[in-house]
C-alpha positions in Angstrom: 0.0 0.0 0.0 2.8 2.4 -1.1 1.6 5.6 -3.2 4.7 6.4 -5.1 6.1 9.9 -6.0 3.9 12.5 -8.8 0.8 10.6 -8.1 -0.8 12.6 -5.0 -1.7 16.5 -4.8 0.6 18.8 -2.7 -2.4 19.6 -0.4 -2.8 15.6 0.5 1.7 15.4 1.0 1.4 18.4 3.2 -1.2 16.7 5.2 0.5 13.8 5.7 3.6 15.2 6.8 1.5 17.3 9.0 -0.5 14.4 10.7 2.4 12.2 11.0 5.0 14.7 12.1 2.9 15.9 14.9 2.4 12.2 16.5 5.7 11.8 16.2 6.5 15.4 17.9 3.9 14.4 20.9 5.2 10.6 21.4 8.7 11.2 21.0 8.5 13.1 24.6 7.6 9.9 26.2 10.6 7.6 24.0 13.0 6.4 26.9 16.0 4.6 26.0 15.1 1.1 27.0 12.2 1.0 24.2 14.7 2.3 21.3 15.6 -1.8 21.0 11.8 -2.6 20.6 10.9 0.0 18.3 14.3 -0.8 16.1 12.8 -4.6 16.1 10.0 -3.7 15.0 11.0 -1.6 12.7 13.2 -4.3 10.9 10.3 -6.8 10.6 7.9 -3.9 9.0 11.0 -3.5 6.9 11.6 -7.3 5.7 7.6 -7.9 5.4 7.9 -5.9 2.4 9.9 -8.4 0.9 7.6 -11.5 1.3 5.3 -11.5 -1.5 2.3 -13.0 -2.4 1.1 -13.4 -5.7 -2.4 -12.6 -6.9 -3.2 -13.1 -10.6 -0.8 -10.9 -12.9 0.3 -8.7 -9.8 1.7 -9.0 -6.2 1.0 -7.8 -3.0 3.3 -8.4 0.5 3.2 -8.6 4.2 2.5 -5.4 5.8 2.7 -6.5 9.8 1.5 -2.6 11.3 -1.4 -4.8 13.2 1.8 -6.1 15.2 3.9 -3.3 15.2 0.6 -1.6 17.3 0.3 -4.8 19.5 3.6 -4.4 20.3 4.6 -1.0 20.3 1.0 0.6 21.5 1.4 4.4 21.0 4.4 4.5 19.6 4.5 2.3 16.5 4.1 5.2 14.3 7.6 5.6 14.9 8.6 1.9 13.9 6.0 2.2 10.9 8.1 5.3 9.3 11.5 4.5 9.6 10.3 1.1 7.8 8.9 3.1 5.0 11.9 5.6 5.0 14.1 2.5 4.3 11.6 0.7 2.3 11.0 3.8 -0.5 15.4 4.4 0.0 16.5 0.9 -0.3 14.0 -1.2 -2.4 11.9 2.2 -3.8 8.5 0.9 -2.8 6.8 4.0 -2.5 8.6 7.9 -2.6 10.2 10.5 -0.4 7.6 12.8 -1.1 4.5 10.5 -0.1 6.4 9.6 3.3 3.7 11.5 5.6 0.7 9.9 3.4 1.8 6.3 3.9 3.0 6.9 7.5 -0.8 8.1 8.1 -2.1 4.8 6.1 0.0 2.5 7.7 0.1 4.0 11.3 -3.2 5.3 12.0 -4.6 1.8 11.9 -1.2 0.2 13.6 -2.6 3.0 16.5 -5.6 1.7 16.6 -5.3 -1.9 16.8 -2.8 -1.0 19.2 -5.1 0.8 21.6 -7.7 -1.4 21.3 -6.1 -4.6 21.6 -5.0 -3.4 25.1 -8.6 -2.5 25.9 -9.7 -5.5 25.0 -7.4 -8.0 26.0 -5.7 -7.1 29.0 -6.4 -9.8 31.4 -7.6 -11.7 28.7 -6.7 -15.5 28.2 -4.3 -16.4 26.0 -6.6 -17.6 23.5 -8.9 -14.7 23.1 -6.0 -12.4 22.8 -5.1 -14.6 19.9 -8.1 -14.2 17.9 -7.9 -10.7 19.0 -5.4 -9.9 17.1 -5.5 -11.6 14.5 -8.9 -9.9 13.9 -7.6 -6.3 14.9 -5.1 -6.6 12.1 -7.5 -7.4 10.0 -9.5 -4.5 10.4 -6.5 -2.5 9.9 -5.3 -4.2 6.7 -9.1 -3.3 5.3 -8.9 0.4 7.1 -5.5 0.9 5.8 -6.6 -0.2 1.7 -9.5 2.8 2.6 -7.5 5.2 3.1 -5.0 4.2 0.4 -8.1 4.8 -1.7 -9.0 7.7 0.0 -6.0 9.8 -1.1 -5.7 7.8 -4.7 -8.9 9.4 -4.8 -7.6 13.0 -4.8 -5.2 12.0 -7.5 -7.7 12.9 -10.5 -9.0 10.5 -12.7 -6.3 8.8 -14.0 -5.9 6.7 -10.5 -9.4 6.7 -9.7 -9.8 3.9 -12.2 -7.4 1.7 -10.3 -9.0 1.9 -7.0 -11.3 -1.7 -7.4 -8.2 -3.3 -9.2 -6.5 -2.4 -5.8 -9.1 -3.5 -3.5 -9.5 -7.0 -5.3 -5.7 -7.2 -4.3 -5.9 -6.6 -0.7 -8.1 -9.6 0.1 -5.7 -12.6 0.2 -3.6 -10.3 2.6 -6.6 -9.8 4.8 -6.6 -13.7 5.8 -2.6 -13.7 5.4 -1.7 -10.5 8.0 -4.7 -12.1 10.4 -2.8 -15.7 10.5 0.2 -14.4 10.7 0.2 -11.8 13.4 -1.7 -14.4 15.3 0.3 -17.0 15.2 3.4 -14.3 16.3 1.2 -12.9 19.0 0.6 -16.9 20.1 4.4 -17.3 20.1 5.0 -14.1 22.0 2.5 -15.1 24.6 4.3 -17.9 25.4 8.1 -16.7 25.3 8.1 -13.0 25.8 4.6 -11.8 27.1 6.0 -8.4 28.5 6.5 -7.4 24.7 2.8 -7.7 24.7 2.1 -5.1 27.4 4.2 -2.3 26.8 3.6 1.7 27.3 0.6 0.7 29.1 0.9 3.9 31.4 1.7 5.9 28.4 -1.8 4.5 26.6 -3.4 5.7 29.6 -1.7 8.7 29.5 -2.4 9.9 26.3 -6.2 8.2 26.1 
C-alpha cells in the first residue's frame, strides 16, 4: 500500500507530513531509552515484510505487519512504521520520499488503533482470546488501511481513480494472510516474551 512519487496532490503530501510529524513530535516526549531496541525490532520486521510477497493473478501484494507493530509498540508504532517506510522507498523504492507522511498516516493510523484497542480488549484476557484478537484487529487495519489508500488515490484525478477496485480485489488474500500471521506471532510471543505484549501501558493511559 505504497503511493509512489507524482501521483498525490501537494495539499494531500502536506497533510500527511502534518498528521504524521505531529504524532511523532507528541510521542517522542515519552521515548525512553530502554524502548529504542523494541521499536528498532519492530522496525526491521515492518522493513523485511515488504519483501515477502504474495502473488495474486498478474500482480503481487506483500506482508505489511502494522497490526503487530501496534500490539507491540502501542502508542508509539508510528515511529517503527516510518522508519520502515523511509528504508523501504530508499532501499527497495516501494513508495517515494515525497508521499512519506501519506503512507505513515495509512499505515500507522490503523497500527494505533489496533494497538489501543487490543489493550482494551485484551488485558487480562486469556491467551486464546487475545489470539483471535489480534489476529482480527489486524485485520480490520489491513481493510482500514486499503480505505485510506483509496482515499487519497482518490484526490489524484482521474487517471488513479480507475485503479481503485483493481487495488481492493488485491488486498483480500492479505486480509486472511496478515490475520494468520500476526496471530500466530502474537501466540508465540505469549508464550516466550509476554512483556512485549504489554508495553507503554501507562503511556496508553496517559495519552487516552
Amino acid at each position: 500500500m505504497h503511493i509512489s512519487d507524482g501521483i498525490l496532490p501537494a495539499s494531500v503530501l502536506v497533510a500527511g507530513f502534518t498528521v504524521t510529524a505531529a504524532w511523532i513530535g507528541y510521542t517522542a516526549r515519552k521515548l525512553d531509552a530502554d524502548d529504542m531496541p523494541r521499536v528498532a525490532v519492530m522496525s526491521a520486521a515492518f522493513f523485511v515484510a515488504s519483501l515477502i510477497h504474495v502473488k495474486t493473478g498478474t500482480t503481487s501484494v506483500h506482508l505489511l505487519l502494522h497490526g503487530l507493530v501496534g500490539i507491540v509498540l502501542g502508542s508509539q508504532a508510528m515511529f517503527a512504521v516510518l522508519m520502515g517506510l523511509t528504508l523501504q522507498a530508499m532501499l527497495l523504492q516501494h513508495g517515494g520520499i515525497s508521499t512519506l507522511g501519506v503512507n505513515a498516516c495509512i499505515m500507522g493510523i490503523p497500527a494505533l488503533l489496533v494497538g489501543w484497542t487490543y489493550r482494551y480488549f485484551g488485558t487480562g484476557k486469556p491467551s486464546a482470546f487475545r489470539v483471535l484478537l489480534a489476529g482480527a484487529l489486524t485485520a480490520g487495519a489491513v481493510v482500514l488501511s486499503a480505505l485510506m489508500a483509496c482515499l487519497a488515490l482518490f484526490s489524484a484525478g482521474r487517471d488513479f481513480q480507475i485503479v481503485i477496485g483493481g487495488f481492493l480485489a488485491t488486498t483480500i488474500p492479505i486480509i486472511f494472510i496478515e490475520a494468520l500471521v500476526t496471530g500466530g506471532a502474537v501466540s508465540f510471543l505469549l508464550k516466550v516474551k509476554p512483556e512485549m505484549l504489554s508495553c507503554h501501558t501507562s503511556t496508553l493511559r496517559q495519552s487516552a
